[in-house]
N, C-alpha and C positions, 0 to 999 in steps of 0.2 A: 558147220553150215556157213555157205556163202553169204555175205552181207548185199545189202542193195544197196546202190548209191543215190542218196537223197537231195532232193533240189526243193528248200522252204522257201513260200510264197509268202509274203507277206508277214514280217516276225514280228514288225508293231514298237512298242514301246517297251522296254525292260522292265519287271516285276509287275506290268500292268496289260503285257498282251498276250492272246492263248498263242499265236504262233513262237512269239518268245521261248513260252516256255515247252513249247515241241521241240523247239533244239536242245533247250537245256535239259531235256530229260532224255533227248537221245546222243547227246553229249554224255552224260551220267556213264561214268563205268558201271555201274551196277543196275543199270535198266535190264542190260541181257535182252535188247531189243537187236536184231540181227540187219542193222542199218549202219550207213555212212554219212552223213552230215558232211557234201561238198560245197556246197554251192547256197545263198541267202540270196533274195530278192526281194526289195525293200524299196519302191516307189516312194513313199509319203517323206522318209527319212532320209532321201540320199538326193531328196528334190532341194532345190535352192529354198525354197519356203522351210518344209521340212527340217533344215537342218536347222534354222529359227526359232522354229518352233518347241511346246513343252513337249519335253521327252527328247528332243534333240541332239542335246549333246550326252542323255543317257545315253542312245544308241549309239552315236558315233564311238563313246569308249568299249560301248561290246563287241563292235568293229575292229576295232584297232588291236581286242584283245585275242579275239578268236582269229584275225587272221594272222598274227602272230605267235600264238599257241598252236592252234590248229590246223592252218594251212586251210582256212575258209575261205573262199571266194567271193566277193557281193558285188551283185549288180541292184542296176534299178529298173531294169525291163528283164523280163524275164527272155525276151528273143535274143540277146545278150550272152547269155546262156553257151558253155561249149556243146557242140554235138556229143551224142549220147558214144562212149568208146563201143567198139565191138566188144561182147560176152558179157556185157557191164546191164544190170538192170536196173533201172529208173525210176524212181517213184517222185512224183511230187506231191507235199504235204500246202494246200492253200489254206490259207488261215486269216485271208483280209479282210476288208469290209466287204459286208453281202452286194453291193450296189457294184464292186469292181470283178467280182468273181467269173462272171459269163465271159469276160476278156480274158482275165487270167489264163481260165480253162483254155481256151478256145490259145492263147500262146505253149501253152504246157503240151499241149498233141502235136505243136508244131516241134519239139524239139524231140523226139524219141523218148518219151514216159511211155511204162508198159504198165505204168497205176496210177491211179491219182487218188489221195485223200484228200476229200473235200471238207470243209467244217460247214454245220447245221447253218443256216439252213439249206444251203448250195449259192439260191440264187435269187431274184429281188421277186420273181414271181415263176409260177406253173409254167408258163410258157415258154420262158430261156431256161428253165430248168431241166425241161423235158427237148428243147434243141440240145442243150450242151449234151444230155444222156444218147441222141442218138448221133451226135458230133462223135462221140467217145467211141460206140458201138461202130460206128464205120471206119474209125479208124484200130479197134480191135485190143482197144485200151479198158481194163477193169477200172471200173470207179468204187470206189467206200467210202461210206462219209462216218462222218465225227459223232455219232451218236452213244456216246460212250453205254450210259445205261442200258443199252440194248443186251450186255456182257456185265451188268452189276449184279455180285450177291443178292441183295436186296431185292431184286425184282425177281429174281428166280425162288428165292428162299418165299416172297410173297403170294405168287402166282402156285406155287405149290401146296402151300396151305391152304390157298383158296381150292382148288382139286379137288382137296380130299376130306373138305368138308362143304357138303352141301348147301344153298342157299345162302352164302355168302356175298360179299360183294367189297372189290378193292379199290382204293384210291392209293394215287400214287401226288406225293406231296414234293416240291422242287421249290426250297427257302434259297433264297441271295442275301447277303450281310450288308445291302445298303444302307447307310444312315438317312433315318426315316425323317427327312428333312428334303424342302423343294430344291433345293442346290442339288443334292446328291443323285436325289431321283432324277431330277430335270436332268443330269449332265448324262445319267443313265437311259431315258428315252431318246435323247440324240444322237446318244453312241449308238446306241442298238432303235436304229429310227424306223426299221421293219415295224418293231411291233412286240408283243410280249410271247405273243403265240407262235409265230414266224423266228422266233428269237430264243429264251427263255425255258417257253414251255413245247419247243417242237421236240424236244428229249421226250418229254409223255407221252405227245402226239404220237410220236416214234412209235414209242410202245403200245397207244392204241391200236395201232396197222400193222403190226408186225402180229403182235399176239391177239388181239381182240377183233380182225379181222373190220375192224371200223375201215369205210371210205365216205366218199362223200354220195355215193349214191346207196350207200347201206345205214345211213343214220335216219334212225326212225324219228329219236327226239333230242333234242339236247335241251338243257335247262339249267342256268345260272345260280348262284347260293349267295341272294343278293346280300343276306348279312353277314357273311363274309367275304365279298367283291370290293372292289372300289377303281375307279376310274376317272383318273383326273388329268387337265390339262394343265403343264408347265411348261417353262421355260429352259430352252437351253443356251447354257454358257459363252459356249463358243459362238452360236450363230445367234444367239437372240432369238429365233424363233418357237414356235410355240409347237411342242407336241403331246397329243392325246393317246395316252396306251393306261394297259391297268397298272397296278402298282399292288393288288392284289385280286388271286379272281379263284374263282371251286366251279367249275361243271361237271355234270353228268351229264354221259351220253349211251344211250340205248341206239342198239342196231333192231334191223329186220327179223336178223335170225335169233335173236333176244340175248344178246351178249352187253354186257352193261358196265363199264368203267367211269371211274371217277378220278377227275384231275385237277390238282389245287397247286395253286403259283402265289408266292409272295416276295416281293423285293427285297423287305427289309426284316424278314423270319428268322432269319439265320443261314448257317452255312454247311446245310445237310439236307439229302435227301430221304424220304420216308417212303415206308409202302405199307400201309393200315388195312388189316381187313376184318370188316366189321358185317353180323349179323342181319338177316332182313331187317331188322327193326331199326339198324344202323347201332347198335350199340358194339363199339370195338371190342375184339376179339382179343387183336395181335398183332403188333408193329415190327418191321423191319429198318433198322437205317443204314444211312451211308453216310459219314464210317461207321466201322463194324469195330469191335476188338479185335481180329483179326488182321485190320488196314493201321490197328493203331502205332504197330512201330516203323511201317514204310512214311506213313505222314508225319510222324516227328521225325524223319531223316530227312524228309525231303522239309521240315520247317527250318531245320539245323542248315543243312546246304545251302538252303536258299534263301536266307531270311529279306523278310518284308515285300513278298509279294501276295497279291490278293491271297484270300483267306482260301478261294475255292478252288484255287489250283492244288493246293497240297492235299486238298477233301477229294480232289479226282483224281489225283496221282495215280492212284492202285488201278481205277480203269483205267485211263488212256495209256498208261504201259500196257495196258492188256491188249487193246484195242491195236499200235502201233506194232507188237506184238507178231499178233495172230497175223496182220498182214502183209508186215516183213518177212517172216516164214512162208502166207502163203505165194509172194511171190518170187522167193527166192528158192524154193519148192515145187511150183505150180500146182499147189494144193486149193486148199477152200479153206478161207479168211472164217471158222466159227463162231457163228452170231451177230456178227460183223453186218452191220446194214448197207445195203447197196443202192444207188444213185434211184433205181426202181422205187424201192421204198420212200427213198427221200422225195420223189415226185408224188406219191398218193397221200405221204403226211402235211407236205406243202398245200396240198389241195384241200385238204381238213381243215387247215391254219387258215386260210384264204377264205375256204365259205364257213367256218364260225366265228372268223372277228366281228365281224356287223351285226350276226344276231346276236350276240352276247353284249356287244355294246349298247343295242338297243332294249336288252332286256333289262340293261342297268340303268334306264334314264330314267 
């Protein structure tokens, strides 16, 4: 099978950013991902501040290594970029900060991509999120976004048992390994200054709108689990300013057509996803996780390879090979990306995140 040739947006900081580690896993001989890793583009890192700056001169030795080893190429604008060759198909993988993305995209259509892989949540709000989607459509470019769980054991292994046992009801559970300390969190609400819901828990969200058919004009109730919520305002690091997200939060949400999901987010849980589904009375049945036994010898490969990067990278491993996967084939194929969320979906779960942060924060006050 023919490979596609890759153009990463945004790689970030070594052992500490998701686009980082999308080259290193499609670098990996052993992904069996049917991609080419040509081309980096790395704004923050390759600016005069940037190279200053922490993480700085990590990146610049991963620079130096890979265009050396690998015959990678980096820019720091992506219009920079060579034109796409003739028979060569193009995917770019954006992976920056949410607040740069609607630019990004809007360069990545200018250079011949016939995909793009977007990461959650696309874009800072509904409304550039829903231009860049019909940006893309007129220009006749597929979008997939980074919703990895969409393709996790766990969520299929969950939603099945739910099936086929009556009056059930499932929550899906998404822990981070931050140290439950204001430094940590604080440094955690500024990176990710969206939001937890926008950020964090639109993996859920995902899964609300995909399988549960939630939108924002089908949500009958939503309702907070204030004793297990919490939302606070810290401080971050870098800017000194102060921002307010949760740090832990549990809703349920009832639709119209009586479909009911439950979604729980914690910063500092740990570094696994769950999928519980418990009786009407709420008394648990049967848990699913992620990882699985199954994942457990690819994530100590990938801890061996990789050592000392976030925890949660090596706990996704197994999806997002899957995920980078499915849509390498499908378009080096012209097939259909399976399970694979598209820019569509990413627009109606952004819309969920948008109109339940305010009432959930106001249900916590």
């Amino acid at each position: 099978m023919s490979e596609v040739s890759v153009v990463l947006v945004g790689c970030g900081a070594p052992l500490r950013s998701m686009g980082w580690y999308h080259a290193t896993q499609i670098l990996h001989e052993g992904s069996d991902i049917a991609a080419r890793l040509d081309f980096i583009v790395e704004p923050w890192f390759m600016s005069e501040a940037g190279k200053s700056s922490p993480g700085g001169a990590e990146f610049a030795e991963f620079q130096k290594t890979l265009e050396a080893t690998k015959g990678i190429k980096f820019f720091s604008r992506v219009e920079d970029v060579p034109p796409v060759e003739d028979g060569v198909k193009r995917l770019a993988i954006i992976s920056a900060r949410t607040s740069d993305n609607p630019s990004l995209f809007a360069s990545c259509l200018e250079i011949g991509c016939h995909a793009i892989f977007l990461e959650k949540p696309g874009a800072p709000s509904v409304s550039e999120l829903e231009s860049m989607r019909d940006d893309a459509k007129k220009s006749g470019v597929s979008v997939f976004m980074g919703f990895n769980k969409n393709v996790s054991k766990f969520v299929t292994k969950s939603r099945s048992y739910a099936n086929t046992h009556p009056n059930t009801k499932v929550t899906f559970l998404h822990n981070n390994n931050y140290d439950d300390s204001p430094e940590s969190v604080g440094e955690c609400f500024e990176r990710n200054s969206e939001g937890m819901l926008k950020n964090m828990a639109i993996h859920e969200l995902a899964l609300s709108v995909t399988y549960y058919g939630v939108t924002v004009d089908n949500i009958s109730s939503v309702e907070a689990d204030k004793e297990y919520s919490s939302c606070k305002t810290l401080t971050g690091p870098s800017s000194g300013k102060s921002f307010t997200d949760f740090t832990k939060l549990k809703f349920t949400i009832k639709t119209k057509d009586d479909n009911e999901v439950s979604i729980a987010a914690d910063r500092c849980g740990g570094d696994d996803s769950v999928g519980i589904v418990s009786n009407a009375e709420g008394k648990e049945l049967v848990r699913f996780t992620m990882p699985d036994e199954e994942d457990a010898d690819t994530i100590k490969n990938a801890e061996e390879r990789i050592a000392g990067a976030m925890p949660y990278f090596y706990v996704q491993d197994p999806d997002y090979g899957t995920l980078k996967r499915r849509v390498a084939r499908a378009i080096a194929e012209g097939g259909v990306a399976e399970g694979v969320a598209t820019i569509d979906v990413a627009v109606e779960t952004l819309k969920v995140a948008e109109y339940l942060t305010p009432i959930l924060m106001e249900q916590l006050k």
